[in-house]
C-alpha positions as CSV (number, residue, x, y, z in Angstrom):
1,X,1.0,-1.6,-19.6
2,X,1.4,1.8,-19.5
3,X,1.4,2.1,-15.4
4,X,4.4,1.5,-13.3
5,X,1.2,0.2,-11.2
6,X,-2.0,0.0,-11.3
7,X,-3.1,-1.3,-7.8
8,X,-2.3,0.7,-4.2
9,X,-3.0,-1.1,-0.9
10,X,-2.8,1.5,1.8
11,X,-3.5,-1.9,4.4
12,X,-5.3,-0.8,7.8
13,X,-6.7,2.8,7.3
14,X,-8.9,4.3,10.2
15,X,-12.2,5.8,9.5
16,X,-11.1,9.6,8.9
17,X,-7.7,9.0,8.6
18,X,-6.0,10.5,5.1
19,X,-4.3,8.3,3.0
20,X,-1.5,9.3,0.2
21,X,0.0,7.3,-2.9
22,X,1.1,8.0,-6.4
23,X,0.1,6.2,-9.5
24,X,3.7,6.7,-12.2
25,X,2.6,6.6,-15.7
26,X,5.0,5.1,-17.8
27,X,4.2,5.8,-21.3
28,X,4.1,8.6,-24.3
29,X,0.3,9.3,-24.1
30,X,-1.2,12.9,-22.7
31,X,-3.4,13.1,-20.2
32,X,-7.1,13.7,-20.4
33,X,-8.9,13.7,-17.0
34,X,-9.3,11.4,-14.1
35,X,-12.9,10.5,-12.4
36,X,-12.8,9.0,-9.3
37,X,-15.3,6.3,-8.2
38,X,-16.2,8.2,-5.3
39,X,-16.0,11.7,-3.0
40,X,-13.9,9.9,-0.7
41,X,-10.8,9.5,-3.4
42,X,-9.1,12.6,-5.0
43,X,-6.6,12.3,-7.6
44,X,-4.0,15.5,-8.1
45,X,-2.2,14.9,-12.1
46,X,1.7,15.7,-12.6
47,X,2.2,16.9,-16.1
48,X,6.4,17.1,-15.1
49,X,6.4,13.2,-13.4
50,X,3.5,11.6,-15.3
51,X,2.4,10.5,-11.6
52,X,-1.6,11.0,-10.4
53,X,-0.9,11.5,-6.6
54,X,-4.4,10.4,-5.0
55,X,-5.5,11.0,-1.3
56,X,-8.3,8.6,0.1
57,X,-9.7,9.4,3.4
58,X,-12.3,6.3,4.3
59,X,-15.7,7.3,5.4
60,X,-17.5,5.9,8.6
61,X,-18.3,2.1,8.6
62,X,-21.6,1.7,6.5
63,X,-24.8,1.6,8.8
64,X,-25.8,-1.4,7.6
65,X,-22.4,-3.3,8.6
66,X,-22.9,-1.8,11.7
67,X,-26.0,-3.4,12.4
68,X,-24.2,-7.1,11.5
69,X,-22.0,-6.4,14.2
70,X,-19.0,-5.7,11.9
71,X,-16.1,-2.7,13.3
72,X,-14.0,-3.6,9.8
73,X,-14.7,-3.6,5.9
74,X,-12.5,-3.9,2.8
75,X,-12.3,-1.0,0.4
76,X,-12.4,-1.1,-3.2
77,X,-11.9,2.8,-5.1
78,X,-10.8,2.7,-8.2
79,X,-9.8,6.1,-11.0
80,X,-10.8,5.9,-14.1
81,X,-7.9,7.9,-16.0
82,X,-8.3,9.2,-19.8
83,X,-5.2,9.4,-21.6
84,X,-4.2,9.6,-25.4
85,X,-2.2,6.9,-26.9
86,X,-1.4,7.0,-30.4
87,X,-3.4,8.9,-31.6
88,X,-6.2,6.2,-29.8
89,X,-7.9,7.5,-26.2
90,X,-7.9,4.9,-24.0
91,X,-9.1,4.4,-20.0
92,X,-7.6,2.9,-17.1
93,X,-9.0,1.8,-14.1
94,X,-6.7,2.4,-11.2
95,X,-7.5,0.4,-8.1
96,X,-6.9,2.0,-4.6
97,X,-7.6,-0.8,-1.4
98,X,-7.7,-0.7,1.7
99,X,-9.1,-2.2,5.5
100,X,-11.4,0.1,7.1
101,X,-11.7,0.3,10.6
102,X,-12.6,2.8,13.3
């Protein structure tokens, strides 16, 4: 694996609240772009580190969760990252997680 790691679990993150962590990549390749699953996640690439620094900052608890009562849902983001490898593109998918609460 080319990733120091590919998984980030920020825990209990309020509704609003702005979330950091960095992503260290590991290997030779050059990087290509990164698309984040949604508007909510931005990822920020370090040529000098080979580290994507990504900031999450949860929306509001979906409407329909509200309705069942719930004040709390789990959070799955994930970046897909492009990189060349060998002369061979290839994609991660880097998973950012978290508990949502407001």
């Amino acid at each position: 694996m080319s990733w120091k790691d590919t998984i980030i679990d920020f825990g209990k993150v309020k509704t609003g609240a702005v979330v950091e962590g960095k992503f260290k990549y590991e290997g030779d390749g050059k990087y290509i772009s990164s698309k984040p699953s949604c508007g909510c996640t931005v990822g920020d690439w370090n040529k000098e580190t080979k580290e994507l620094a990504v900031k999450y900052t949860p929306k509001t608890i979906p409407l329909h969760l509200k309705k069942e009562g719930k004040t709390t849902y789990n959070s799955n983001k994930y970046i897909l990252v492009t990189m060349v490898e060998d002369g061979m593109v290839k994609n991660y998918n880097l998973q950012i997680k978290a508990n949502i609460y407001e």
